[in-house]
N, C-alpha and C positions, 0 to 999 in steps of 0.2 A: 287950619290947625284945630284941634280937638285940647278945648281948654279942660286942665286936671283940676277933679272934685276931689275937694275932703272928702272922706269917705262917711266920717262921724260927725259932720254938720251938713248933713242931709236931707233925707225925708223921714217921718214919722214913720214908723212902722210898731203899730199897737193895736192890737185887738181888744176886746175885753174876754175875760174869764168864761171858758165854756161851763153854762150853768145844767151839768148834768153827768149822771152819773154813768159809772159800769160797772159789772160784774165779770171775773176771771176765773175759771176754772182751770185746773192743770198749768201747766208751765213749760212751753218750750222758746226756741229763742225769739221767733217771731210772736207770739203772742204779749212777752216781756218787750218787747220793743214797741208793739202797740199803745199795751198800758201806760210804758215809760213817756210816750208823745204826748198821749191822751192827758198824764199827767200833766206835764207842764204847761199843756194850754188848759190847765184848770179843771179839769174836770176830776171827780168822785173817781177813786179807784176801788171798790170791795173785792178781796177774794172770797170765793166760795168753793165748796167741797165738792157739789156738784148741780149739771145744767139745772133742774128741778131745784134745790136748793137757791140758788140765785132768782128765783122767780118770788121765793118766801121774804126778801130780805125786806126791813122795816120801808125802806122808801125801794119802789117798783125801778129796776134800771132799764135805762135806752136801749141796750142790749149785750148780751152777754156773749163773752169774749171765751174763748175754747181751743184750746192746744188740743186738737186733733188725732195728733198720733200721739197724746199723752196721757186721754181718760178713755179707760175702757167703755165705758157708759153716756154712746153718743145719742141716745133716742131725743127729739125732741116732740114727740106725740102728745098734745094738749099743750104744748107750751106757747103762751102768749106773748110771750118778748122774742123779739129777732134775737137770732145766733150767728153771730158770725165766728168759724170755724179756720184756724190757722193751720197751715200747713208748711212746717220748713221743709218739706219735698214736695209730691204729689198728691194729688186731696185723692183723700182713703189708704195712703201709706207712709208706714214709717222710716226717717230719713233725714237728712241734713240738706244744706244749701248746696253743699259742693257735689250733689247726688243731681240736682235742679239746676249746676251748672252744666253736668255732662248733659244729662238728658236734651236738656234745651239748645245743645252748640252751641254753646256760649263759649264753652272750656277749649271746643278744637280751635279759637281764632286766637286765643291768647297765652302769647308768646313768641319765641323768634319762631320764624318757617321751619328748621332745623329741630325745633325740641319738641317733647311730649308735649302735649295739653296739660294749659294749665286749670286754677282755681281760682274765682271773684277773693280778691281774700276781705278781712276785718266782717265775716261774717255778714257779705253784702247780699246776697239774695233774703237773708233772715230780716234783715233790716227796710230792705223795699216791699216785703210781706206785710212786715210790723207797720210801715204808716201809708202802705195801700188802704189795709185795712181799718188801721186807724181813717184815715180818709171817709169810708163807708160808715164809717159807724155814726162820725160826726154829721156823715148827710143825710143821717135818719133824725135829724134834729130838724130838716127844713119840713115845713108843711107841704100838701098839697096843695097843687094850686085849688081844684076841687072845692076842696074844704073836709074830702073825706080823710080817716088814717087810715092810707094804705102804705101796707110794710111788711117788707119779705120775713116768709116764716126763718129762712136759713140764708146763712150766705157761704161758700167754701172760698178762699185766699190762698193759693198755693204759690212756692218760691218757683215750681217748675212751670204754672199758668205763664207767670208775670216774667221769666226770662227769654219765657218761647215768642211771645210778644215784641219784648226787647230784640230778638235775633232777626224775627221776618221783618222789624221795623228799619234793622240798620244794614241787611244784609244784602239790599237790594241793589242793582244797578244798572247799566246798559246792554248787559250780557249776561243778566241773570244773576239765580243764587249759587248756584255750585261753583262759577268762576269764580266769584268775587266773596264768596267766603270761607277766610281760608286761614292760616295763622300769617302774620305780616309784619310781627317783630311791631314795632313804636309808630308803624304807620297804619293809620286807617284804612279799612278795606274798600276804598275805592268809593266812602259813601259822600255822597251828594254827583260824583262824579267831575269835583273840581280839585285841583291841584293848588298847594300842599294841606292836607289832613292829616293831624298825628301830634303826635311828638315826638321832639327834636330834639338832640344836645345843641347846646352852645358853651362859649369859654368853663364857663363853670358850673353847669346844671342840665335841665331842662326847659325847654321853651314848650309851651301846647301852641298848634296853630290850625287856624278852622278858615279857609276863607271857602266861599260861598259862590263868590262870583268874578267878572271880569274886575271888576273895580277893586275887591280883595287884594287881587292878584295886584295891581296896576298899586295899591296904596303899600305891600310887602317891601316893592323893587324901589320905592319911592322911601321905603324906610332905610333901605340898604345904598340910600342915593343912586339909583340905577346903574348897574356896574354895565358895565361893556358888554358882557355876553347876554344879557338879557334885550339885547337890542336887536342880537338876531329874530328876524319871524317869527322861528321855530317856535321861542322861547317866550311868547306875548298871548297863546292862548290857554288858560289856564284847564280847561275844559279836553283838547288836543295833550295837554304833559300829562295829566289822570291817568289814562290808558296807558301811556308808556314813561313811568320817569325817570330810566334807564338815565338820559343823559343831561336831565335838566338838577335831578337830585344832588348829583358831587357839585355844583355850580352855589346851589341853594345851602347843601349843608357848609361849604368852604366858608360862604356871607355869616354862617349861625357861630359858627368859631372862632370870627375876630371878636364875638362880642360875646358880654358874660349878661347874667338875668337882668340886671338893674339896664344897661346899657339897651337894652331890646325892650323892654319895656318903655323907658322913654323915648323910646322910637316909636313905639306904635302910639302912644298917646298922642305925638306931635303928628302922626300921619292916619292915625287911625287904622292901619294896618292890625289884622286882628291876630295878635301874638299875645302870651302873658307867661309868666316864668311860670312851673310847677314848684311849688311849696307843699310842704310837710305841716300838717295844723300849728306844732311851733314852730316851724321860721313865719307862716302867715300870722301867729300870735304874735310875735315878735318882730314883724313888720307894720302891726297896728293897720290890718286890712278891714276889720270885721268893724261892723258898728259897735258901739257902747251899750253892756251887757249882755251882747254874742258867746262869749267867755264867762264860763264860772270861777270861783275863785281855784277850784280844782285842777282847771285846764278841761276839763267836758265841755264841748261845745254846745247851747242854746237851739232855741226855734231860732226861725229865723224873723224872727219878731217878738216884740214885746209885750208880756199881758201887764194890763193895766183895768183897775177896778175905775168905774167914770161913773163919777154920782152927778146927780141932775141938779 
């Protein structure tokens, strides 16, 4: 049995203040969501009018931050600070996220089999640009080992890089990419190649479920008290129902609907079975899931750690 932690008498999770600055030029949504990160772990946020300008500013910054398709004036010829360059589509064009969800295939898997292609929605590829790149900025703060400073003149971030990435990363399986990527409604497209992936209804929600392996598998049936049908053969190789789970799925979804979120959650906790209800950021506010100061008093959700000034 898998003993339940507090969530909020846990472990420390605190950094200290990143001591350093940046400069922004232009504004589009991934560069604003850079700055935004950057902020809250502390760091200098200055706008500036342009690249060459940000280079004047009273304290020299780490590197300057650039909406892409937003300033006509991308030269950086003589410029001594890294630039890293955002792109909420394609680096060199203008564009949005939902432009970098078709391009990449992201958009044909999502949805039932049956509908159009859909869209990442809450503006998610702008968002995974803004703290990719916030990422890179912050690891131009590490030294070399060397001891020399080397650091790229340019960096470009695009939302269509980093989804085409995410697509060859999850699209893979035992038969390749054009079977197994496909649209598949709440279930996963077949990735790790273990039976059940996705999400699921239950009594009254959703359930997300990932198992990985035999044991997965073996700890689900053990949460469901092993029913009858899972005693057949067929029904024991979770690797074997992947490929085809035509007939194991109505067996699986029948077990998810006597039971509602709460009810499947403390199942898997006592079995370890790897289910967990899908929450909405307010019902997870309101179930007091997030550590203490996760939550602003606005309802914006936090880093997911704490800054903290530590004097010696």
């Amino acid at each position: 049995m898998i003993k339940k932690t507090d969530s909020h008498a846990s472990f420390e999770r605190s950094i200290r203040p990143v001591p350093a600055n940046f400069a922004v030029v232009g504004a589009n949504r991934s560069v604003l969501y850079a700055a935004s990160w950057l902020k809250k772990a502390g760091a200098s946020i200055v706008g500036s009018s342009s690249i060459k300008d940000g280079t004047t500013l009273k304290e020299t910054p780490v590197a300057i931050l650039v909406a892409g398709d937003a300033v006509k004036d991308c030269q950086i010829e003589g410029i001594d600070v890294p630039v890293i360059f955002f792109w909420d589509f394609e680096v060199g064009e203008p564009g949005i996220g939902a432009f970098a969800s078709a391009v990449s295939g992201v958009s044909s898997v999502i949805g039932k089999s049956e509908s159009a292609p859909g869209v990442l929605p809450v503006h998610m590829p702008e968002q995974w640009t803004g703290i990719f790149g916030a990422s890179l900025a912050l690891g131009l703060l590490f030294k070399h080992p060397s001891g020399k400073p080397e650091k790229p003149a340019r960096i470009d971030v695009s939302a269509a890089d980093i989804l085409r990435a995410f697509a060859e990363q999850n699209s893979g399986n035992h038969a390749g990419v054009p079977y197994g990527w496909r649209r598949n409604g709440l279930t996963a497209v077949e990735h790790g190649g273990v039976f059940p992936q996705g999400f699921f209804r239950c009594k009254d929600g959703y359930v997300a479920v990932q198992a990985r392996s035999r044991q997965d598998w073996t700890a689900i049936l053990s949460a469901f008290d092993n029913p009858a049908w899972s005693e057949d053969k067929s029904m024991q190789n979770p690797f074997k129902l992947s490929e085809n789970d035509s007939h194991v799925l109505p067996h699986f979804q029948a077990e998810l609907d006597k039971r509602n979120m709460k009810d499947l959650l403390e199942l898997a906790l006592e079995s370890g079975a790897p289910m967990a209800p899908v929450l909405s950021s307010l019902e997870a506010i309101s179930s007091k899931v997030f550590r203490d100061g996760f939550v602003e008093v606005d309802g914006d959700l936090n880093l997911p750690f704490i800054i903290k000034r530590v004097t010696k």
